[in-house]
C-alpha positions in Angstrom: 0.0 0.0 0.0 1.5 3.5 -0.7 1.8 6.0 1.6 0.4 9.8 1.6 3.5 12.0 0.9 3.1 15.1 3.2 6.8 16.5 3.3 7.5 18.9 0.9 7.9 17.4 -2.5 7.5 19.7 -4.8 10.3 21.0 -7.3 10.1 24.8 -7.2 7.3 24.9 -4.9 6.9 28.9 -5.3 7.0 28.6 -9.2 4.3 26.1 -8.8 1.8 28.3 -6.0 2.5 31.2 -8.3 1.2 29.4 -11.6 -1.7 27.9 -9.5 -2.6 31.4 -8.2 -2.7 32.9 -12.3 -4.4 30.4 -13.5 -7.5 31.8 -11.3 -6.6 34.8 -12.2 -9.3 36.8 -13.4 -11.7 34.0 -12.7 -15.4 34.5 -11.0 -15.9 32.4 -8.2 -17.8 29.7 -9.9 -15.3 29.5 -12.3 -12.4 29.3 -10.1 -14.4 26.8 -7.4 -15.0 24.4 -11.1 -11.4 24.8 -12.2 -9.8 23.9 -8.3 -13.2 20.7 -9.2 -11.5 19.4 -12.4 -7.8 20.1 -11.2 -8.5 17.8 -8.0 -10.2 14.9 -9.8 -7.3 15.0 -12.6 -4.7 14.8 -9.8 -6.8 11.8 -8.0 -6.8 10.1 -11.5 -3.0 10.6 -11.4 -2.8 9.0 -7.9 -5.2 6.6 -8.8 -4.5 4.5 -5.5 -8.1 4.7 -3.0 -6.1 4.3 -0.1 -3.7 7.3 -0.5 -7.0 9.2 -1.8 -8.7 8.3 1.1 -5.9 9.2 3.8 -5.4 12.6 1.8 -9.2 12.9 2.2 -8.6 12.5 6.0 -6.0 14.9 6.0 -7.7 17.9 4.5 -10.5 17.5 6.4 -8.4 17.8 9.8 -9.0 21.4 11.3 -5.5 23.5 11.0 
């Protein structure tokens, strides 16, 4: 079973926020909430593995 990665793992982590932040750029909420929709389910499909979903599930859902 794989494991949730939750150090950073990221090449150029700031690069990557800062394309993530333009791409909403300019968007309406709806718009923005759809595109953070599609952008989540692509990246699950990527993961593809229900238990690393499932434990990255748990960990969002944890109050910061």
């Amino acid at each position: 079973m794989a494991k949730l990665t939750l150090t950073p793992n990221i090449e150029d982590g700031d690069d990557f926020l800062a394309e993530l932040l333009a791409v909403h750029d300019g968007l309406t909420k709806p718009d923005s909430d759809a595109l953070n929709a599609r952008l989540i389910l692509t990246l699950a499909n990527h993961i593809g593995d229900r238990d690393v979903l499932a434990e990255a599930l748990r960990v969002a859902a944890r109050p910061r």
